[in-house]
C-alpha positions in Angstrom: -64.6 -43.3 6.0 -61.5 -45.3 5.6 -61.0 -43.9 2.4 -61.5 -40.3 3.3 -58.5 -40.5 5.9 -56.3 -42.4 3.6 -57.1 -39.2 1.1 -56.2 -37.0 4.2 -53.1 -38.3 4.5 -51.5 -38.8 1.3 -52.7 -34.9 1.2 -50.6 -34.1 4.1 -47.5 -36.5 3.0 -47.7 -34.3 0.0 -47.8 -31.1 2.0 -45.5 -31.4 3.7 -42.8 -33.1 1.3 -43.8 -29.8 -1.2 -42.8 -27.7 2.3 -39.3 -29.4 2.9 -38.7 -28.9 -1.2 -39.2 -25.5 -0.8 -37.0 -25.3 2.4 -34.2 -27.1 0.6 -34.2 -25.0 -2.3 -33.9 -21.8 0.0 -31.0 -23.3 1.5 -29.2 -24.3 -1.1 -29.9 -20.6 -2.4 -28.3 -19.0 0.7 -25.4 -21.7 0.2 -25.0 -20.3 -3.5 -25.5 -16.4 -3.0 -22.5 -17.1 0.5 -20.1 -19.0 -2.0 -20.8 -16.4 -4.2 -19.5 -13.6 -1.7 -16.8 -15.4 -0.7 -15.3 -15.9 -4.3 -15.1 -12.4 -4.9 -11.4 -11.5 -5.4 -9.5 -8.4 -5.4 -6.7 -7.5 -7.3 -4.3 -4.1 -8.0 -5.2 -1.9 -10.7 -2.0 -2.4 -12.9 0.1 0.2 -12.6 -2.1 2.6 -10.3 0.7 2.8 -7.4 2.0 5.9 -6.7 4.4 6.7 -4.3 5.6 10.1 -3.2 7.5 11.5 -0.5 8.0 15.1 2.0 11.4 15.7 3.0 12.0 19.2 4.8 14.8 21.7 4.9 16.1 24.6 7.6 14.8 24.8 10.9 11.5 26.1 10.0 11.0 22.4 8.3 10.1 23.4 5.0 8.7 20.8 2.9 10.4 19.5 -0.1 7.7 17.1 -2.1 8.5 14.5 -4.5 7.5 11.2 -6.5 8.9 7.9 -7.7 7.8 7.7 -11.3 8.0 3.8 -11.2 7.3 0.8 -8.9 7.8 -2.1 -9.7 5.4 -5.2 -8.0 7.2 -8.5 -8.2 4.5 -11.4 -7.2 0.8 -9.3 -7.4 -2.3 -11.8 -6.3 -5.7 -11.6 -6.3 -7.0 -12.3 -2.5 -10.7 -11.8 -1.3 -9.5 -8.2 0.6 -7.3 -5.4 -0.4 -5.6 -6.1 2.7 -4.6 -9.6 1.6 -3.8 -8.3 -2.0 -1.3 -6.0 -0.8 -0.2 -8.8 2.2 3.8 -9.9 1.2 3.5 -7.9 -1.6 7.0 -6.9 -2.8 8.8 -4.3 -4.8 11.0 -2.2 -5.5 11.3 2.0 -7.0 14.3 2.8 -9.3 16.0 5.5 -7.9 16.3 6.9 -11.4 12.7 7.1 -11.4 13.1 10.4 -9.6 11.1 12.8 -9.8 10.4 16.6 -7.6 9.1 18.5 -10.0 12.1 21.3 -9.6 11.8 24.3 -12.6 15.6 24.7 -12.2 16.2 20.9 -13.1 19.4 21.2 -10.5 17.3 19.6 -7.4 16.9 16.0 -8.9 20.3 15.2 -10.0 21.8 16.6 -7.0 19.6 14.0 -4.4 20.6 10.9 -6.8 24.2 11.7 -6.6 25.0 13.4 -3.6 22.5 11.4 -1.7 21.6 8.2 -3.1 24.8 8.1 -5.0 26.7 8.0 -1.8 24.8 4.5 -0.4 25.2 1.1 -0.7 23.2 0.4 -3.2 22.3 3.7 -5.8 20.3 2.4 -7.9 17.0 0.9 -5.7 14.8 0.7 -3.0 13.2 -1.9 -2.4 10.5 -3.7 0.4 7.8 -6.1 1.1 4.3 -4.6 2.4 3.2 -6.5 5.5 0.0 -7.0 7.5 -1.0 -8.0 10.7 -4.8 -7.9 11.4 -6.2 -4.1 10.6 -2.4 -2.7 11.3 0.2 -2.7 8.3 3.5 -1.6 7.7 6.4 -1.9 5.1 9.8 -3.3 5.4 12.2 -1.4 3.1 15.7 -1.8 2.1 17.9 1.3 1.6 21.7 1.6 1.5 22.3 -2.3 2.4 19.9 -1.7 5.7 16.3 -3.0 6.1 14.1 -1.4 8.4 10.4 -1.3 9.2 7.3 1.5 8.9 4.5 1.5 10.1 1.8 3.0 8.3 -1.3 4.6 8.8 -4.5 3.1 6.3 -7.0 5.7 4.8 -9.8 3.7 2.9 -11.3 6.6 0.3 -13.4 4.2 -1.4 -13.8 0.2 -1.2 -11.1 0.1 -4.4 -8.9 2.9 -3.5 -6.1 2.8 -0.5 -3.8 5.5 0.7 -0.6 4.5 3.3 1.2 7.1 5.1 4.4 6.4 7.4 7.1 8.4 8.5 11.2 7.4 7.8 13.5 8.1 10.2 17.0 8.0 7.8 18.8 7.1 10.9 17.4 3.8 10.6 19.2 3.3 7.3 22.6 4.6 8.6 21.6 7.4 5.8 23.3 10.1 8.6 26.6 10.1 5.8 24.9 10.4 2.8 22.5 13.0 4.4 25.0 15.5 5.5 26.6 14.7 1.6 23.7 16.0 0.4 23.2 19.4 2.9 26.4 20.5 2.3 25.7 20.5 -2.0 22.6 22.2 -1.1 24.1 24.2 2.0 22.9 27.6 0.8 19.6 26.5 -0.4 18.9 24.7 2.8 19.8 27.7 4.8 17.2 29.6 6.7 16.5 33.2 8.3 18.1 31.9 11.5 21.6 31.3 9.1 21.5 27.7 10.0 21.5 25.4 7.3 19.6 22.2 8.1 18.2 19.1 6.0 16.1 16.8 8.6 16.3 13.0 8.9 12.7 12.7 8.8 11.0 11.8 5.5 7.1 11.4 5.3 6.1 8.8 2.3 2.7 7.8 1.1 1.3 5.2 -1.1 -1.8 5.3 -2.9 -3.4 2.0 -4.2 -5.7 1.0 -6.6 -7.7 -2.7 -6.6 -10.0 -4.2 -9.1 -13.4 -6.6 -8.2 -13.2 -9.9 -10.6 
């Protein structure tokens, strides 16, 4: 009898040791697969960025569209969100980088000159992309003035970001080189009404690429 419950036993010790193995493991496999998830990093496309803008002329507010050809990112990371990818992220767009895409070839050389020409600094613009929970904005730096835009985030896939703000050029003291620029472009910026008008208000939008590693 004795011996029967000491077989008993050593057949539950067994038991349940082989259960708390089994328990561990599955543990320690959760623990894995979580490290695993959290390791994951992001990281920007290299040079995916695009940037464009839509000024407007006359009163009617017709819409002039552009590009920046070139951005330049200064300290790109790899972060476990897109968010935090793009989070301090600086840069800055040559102003020579230009581009609107005009048949004429007159429009382009007319905005760097009689516009950006007539600013502080001609040659760039240049910011640092900030965020703040789910909100983000840029600071940018135009004509010796730094100013921030909010910005409005469209996720079209997990890897692909669009940013869309609004400038206000008053912001950047830009009034000067603004009117320098209506009055090279009077005619062209004249509408039905005989008014010729070019507006202070500049829509930009970013578009944003990111890589899983």
């Amino acid at each position: 009898m004795k011996k029967s419950i000491l077989v008993l036993s050593i057949a539950i010790a067994s038991l349940s040791y082989s259960c708390k193995e089994v328990k561990k493991d599955k543990i320690n496999d959760e623990v894995t697969t979580s490290s695993e998830m959290t390791s994951e990093k992001f990281s920007l496309v290299n040079d995916s960025t695009k940037v464009s803008f839509t000024a407007y002329k006359t009163t009617d507010k017709l819409p002039v569209g552009g590009t920046f050809k070139s951005i330049n990112i200064t300290n790109a990371k790899s972060a476990s969100t897109p968010l935090e990818v793009m989070k301090g992220l600086k840069f800055n767009i040559p102003i020579s980088s230009l581009f609107t895409n005009d048949p004429t070839g007159t429009r382009d050389p007319k905005i760097t000159e009689f516009f950006f020409g007539v600013m502080a600094n001609s040659d760039l613009i240049s910011g640092i992309f900030k965020v703040d929970g789910d909100k983000c904005s840029i600071d940018v730096t135009m004509n010796g003035e730094t100013a921030n835009i909010p910005l409005e985030t469209e996720i079209n896939s997990e890897n692909k970001y669009t940013f869309t703000g609004v400038m206000d050029l008053k912001q950047w003291k830009a009034t000067a080189a603004l009117a320098s620029l209506n009055k090279v472009c009077d005619v062209l910026h004249t509408g039905p009404d005989g008014v010729s008008k070019t507006w202070d208000e500049v829509a930009i939008k970013g578009e944003v690429s990111f890589k899983q590693n």
